[in-house]
C-alpha positions as CSV (number, residue, x, y, z in Angstrom):
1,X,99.2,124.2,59.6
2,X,101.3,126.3,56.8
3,X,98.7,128.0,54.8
4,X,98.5,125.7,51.1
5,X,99.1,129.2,49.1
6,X,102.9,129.5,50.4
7,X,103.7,125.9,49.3
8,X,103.9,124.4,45.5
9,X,101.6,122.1,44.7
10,X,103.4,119.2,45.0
11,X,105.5,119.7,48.5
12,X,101.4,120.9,49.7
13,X,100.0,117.0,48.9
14,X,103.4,115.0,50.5
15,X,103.2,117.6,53.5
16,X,99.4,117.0,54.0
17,X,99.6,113.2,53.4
18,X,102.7,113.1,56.6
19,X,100.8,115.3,58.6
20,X,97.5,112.7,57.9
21,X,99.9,109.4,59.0
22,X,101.0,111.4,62.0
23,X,97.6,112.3,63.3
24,X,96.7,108.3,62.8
25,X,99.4,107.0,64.2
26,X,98.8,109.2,67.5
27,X,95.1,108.0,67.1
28,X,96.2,103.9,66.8
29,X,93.0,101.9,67.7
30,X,94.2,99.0,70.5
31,X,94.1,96.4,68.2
32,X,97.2,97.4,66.7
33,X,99.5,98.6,69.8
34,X,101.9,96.6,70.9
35,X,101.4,93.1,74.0
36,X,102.6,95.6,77.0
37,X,104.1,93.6,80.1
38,X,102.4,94.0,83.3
39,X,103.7,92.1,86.6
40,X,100.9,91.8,89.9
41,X,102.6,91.7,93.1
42,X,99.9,89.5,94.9
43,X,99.5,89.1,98.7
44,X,99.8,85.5,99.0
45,X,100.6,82.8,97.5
46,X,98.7,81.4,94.6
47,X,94.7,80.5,95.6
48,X,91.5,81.0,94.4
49,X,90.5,84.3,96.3
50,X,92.6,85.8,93.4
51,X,90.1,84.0,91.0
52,X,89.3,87.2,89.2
53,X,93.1,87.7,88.1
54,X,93.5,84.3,86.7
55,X,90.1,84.5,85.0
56,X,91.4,87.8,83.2
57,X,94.6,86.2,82.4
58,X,93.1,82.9,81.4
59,X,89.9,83.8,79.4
60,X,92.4,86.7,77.3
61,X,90.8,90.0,79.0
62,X,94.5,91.2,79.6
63,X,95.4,90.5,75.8
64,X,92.5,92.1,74.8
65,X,93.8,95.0,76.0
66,X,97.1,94.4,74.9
67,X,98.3,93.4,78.0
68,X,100.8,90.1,78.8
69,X,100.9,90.0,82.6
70,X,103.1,87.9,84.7
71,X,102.3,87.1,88.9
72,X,104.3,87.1,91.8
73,X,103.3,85.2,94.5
74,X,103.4,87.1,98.1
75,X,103.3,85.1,101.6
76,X,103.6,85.5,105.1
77,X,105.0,88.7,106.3
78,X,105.5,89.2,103.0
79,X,105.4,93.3,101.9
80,X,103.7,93.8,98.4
81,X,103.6,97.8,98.7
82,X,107.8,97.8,99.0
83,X,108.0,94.9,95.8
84,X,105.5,97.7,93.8
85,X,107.4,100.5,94.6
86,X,110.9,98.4,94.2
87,X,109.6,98.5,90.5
88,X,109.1,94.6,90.6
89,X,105.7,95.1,89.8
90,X,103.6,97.7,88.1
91,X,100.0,97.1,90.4
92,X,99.9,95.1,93.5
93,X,97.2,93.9,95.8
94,X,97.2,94.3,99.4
95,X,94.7,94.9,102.5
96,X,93.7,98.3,102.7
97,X,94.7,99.1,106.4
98,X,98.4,97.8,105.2
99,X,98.1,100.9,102.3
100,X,96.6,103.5,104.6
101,X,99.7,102.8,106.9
102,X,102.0,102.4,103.3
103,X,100.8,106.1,102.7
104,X,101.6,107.6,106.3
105,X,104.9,106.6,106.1
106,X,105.0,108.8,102.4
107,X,105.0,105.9,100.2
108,X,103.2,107.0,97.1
109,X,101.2,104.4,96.6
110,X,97.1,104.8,96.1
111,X,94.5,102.4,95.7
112,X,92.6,102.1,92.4
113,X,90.0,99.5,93.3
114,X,89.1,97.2,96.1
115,X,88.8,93.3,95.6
116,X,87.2,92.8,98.5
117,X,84.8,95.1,99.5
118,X,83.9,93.4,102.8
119,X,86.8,92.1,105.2
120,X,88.0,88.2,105.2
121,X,89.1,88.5,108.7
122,X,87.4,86.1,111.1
123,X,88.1,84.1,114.6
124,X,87.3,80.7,114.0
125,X,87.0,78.2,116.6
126,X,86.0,74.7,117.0
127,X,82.2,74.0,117.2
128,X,82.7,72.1,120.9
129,X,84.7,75.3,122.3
130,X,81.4,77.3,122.9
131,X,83.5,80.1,122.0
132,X,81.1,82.4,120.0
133,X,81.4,85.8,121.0
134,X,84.3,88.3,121.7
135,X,83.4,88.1,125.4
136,X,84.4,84.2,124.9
137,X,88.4,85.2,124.1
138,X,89.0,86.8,127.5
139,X,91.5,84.5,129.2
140,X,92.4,82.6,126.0
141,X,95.3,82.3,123.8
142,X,94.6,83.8,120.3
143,X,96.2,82.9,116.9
144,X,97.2,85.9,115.6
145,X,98.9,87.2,112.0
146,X,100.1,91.0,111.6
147,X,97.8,91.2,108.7
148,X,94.8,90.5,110.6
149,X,96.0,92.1,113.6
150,X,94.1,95.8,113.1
151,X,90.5,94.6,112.8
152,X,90.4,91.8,115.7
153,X,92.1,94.5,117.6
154,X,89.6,97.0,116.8
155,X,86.5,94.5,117.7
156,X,88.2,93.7,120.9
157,X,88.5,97.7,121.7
158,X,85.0,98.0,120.7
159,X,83.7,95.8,123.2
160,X,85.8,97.4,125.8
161,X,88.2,94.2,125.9
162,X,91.8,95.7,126.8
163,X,94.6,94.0,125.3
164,X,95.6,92.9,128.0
165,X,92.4,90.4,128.1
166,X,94.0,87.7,125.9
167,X,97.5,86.5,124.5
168,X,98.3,86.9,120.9
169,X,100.6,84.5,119.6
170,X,102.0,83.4,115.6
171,X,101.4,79.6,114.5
172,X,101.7,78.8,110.8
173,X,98.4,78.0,108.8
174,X,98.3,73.7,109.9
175,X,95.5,72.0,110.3
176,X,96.4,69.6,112.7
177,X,97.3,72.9,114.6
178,X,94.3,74.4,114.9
179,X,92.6,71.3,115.4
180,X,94.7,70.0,118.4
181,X,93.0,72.9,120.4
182,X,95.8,74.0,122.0
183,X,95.3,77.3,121.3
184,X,91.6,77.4,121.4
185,X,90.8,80.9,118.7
186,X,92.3,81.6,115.7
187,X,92.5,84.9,113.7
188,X,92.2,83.6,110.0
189,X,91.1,84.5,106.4
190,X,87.5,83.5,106.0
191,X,87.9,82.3,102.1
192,X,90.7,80.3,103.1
193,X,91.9,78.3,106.1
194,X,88.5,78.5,107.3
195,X,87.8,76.7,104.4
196,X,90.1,74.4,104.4
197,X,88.8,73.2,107.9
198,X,85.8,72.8,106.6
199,X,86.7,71.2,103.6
200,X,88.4,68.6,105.8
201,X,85.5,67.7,107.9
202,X,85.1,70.3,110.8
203,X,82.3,72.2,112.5
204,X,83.2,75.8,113.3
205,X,81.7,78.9,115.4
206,X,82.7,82.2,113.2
207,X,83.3,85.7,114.8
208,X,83.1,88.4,112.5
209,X,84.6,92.1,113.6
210,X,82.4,93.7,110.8
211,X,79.8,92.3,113.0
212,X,81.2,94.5,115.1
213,X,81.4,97.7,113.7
214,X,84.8,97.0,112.3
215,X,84.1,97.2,108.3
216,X,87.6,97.2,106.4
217,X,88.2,96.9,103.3
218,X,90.1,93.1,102.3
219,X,92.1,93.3,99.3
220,X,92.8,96.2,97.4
221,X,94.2,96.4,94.2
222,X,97.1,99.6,94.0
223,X,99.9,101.1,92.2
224,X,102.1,104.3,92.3
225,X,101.3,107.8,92.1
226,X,104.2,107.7,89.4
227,X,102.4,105.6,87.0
228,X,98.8,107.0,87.7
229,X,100.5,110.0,86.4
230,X,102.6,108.9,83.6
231,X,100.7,106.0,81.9
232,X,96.5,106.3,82.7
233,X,96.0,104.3,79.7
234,X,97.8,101.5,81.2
235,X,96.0,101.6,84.4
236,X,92.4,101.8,82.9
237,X,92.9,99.1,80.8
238,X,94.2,97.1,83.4
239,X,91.5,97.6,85.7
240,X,89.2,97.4,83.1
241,X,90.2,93.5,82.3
242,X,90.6,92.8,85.9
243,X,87.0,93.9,86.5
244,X,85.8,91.5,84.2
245,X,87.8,88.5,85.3
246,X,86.2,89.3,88.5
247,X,82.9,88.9,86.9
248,X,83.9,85.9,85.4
249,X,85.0,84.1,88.1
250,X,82.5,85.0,90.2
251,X,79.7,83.8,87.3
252,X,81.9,80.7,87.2
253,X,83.8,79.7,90.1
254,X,83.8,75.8,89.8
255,X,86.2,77.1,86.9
256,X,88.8,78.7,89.5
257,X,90.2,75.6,91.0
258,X,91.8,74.7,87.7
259,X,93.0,78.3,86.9
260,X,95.0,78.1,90.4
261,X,96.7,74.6,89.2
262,X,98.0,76.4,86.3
263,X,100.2,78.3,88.5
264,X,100.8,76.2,91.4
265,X,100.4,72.7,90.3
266,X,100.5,71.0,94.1
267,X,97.3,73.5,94.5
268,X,93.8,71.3,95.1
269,X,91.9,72.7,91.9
270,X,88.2,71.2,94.3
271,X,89.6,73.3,97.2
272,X,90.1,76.6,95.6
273,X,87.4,76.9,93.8
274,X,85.5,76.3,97.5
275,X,88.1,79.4,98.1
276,X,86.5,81.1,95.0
277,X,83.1,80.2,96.7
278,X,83.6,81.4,99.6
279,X,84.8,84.7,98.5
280,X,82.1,86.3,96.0
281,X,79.9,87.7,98.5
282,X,82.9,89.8,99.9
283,X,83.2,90.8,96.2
284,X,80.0,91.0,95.2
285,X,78.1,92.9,98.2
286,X,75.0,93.9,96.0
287,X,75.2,97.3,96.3
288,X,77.5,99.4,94.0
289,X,79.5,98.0,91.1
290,X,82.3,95.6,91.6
291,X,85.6,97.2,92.4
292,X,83.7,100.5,94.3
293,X,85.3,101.9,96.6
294,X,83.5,105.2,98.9
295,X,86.0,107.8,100.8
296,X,83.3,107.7,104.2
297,X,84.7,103.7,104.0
298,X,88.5,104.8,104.1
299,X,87.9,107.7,106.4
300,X,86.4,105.0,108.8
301,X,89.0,102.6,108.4
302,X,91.9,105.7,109.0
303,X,89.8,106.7,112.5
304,X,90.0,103.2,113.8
305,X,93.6,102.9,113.1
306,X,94.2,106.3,114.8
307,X,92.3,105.0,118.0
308,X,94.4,102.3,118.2
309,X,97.6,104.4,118.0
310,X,98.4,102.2,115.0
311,X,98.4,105.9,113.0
312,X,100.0,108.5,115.0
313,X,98.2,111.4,113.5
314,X,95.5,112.0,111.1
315,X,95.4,111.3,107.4
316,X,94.4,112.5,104.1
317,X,92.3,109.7,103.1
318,X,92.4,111.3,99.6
319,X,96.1,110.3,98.6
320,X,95.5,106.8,99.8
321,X,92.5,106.2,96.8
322,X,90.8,107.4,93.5
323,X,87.9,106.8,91.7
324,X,89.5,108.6,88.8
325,X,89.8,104.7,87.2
326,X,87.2,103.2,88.5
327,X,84.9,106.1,87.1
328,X,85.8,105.9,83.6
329,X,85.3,102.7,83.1
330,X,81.3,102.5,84.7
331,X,80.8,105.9,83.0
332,X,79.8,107.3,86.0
333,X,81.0,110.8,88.6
């Protein structure tokens, strides 16, 4: 600051009231910066697993910090990391064995919070098949997607089942599929066709790879190293109101259903909130805060990828995650 001697007195006082609107304006509390444009690459389409982002949009925790943000729906075979990086979106969500193998192929993308902190995958069969354990598939035709390929794979391998023990083969998500029996197991979402069937009337025996041994992470939400760098502002306070709709959702999730119709209006609001259901305990584990994530977690998940030749060498689990986010916001190293 020029010294107040070397100035008249005048030129000192307009020169000291700039420099005082300068230093404000750098320090401008939220409520007066600008609605900032966010898009969400999502996984799939529109359903209430993704309660917690509706709830945020919905219930004005993204306005409240100044956010507007916009969804795209995903689907099947559908790549959210590539839309993210395409600068379609600014965050997307996506299953953490998908970003592990986004990041060994050098795609800078990094997680900044899990949805899900325990896997949705499950093999679902019909109560009558007597098909309850892994041992039960040998022989069999299993429904399989390439999403939820890694972890049945890796619960087959640990119970010394070669791949050779079973047929994988792709159906589309129909009921009347599944229920015809033709193909007898079917690798599925557990907070989503599996309830469906149930919805509809249908007994089912559940297998589980994390009772297995095989504990992935489900969704995780991510964006680019680029923007981590550039704009950390914009990432905390998007976490920060997508933490909270998560809370809210899970504190209300008869209120999900409804949030869903307001983007798909075809959806069932009674259905997906019974999605919502279904999915708090993978959010809400009990231990930890919601959105945790812990490196031992990611450097399990990047072992059992490399055992099954899915990752060709080892990984820096490191520049696949941070806490830095997740951190500031629960005030806590």
């Amino acid at each position: 600051m020029i010294p107040s001697f070397c100035l008249p007195k005048k030129v000192f006082w307009v020169f000291t009231i700039l420099l005082i609107c300068i230093l404000a304006a750098c320090d401008e509390p939220l409520s007066q910066q600008p609605i900032e444009p966010v898009t969400v690459q999502l996984s799939w389409l529109h359903y209430g697993a993704f309660g917690g982002f509706y709830a945020a949009d919905q219930n004005g925790l993204y306005r409240d910090e100044k956010i507007a943000v916009s969804f795209l729906e995903g689907g099947p075979a559908f790549d959210p990391i590539d839309a993210v990086l395409a600068g379609e979106a600014e965050f997307g969500v996506a299953s953490a064995d998908t970003l592990l193998l986004a990041r060994a192929q050098g795609k800078p993308v990094r997680a900044i919070a899990t949805v899900l902190r325990h896997s949705p995958v499950v093999l679902i069969t019909l109560r009558e098949t007597g098909i309850t354990r892994p041992e039960d598939i040998v022989g069999q035709e299993v429904r399989m997607t390439t999403q939820i390929a890694p972890s049945f794979q890796a619960m087959m391998s640990r119970v010394a089942i070669p791949p050779d023990g079973y047929t994988e083969v792709i159906l589309p998500s129909e009921l009347d599929l599944f229920v015809s029996g033709e193909v007898p197991v079917w690798a599925v979402y557990y907070n989503s066709f599996a309830v469906a069937i149930q919805e509809a009337g249908y007994d089912l025996n559940f297998i589980f790879p994390e009772e297995y041994g095989v504990h992935f992470y489900g969704d995780v939400i991510f964006t680019t190293d680029t923007l981590i760098e550039n704009n950390p502002d914009l990432v905390t306070r998007f976490l920060r109101a997508t933490l909270s709709g998560l809370r809210s959702a899970i504190g209300e999730p008869e209120a999900v259903g409804a949030m869903v119709v307001q983007y798909d209006e075809a959806a069932d609001a009674a259905l997906e909130s019974a999605k919502m259901r279904a999915t708090i305990p993978l959010i809400h584990t009990g231990r930890h805060h919601i959105g945790w994530m812990q490196r031992e977690r990611w450097q399990m998940m990047e072992e059992t990828l490399r055992q099954q030749n899915v990752l060709s060498r080892p990984l820096d689990v490191d520049k696949v995650f941070t806490m830095a986010f997740l951190h500031e916001i629960y005030g806590e190293q």
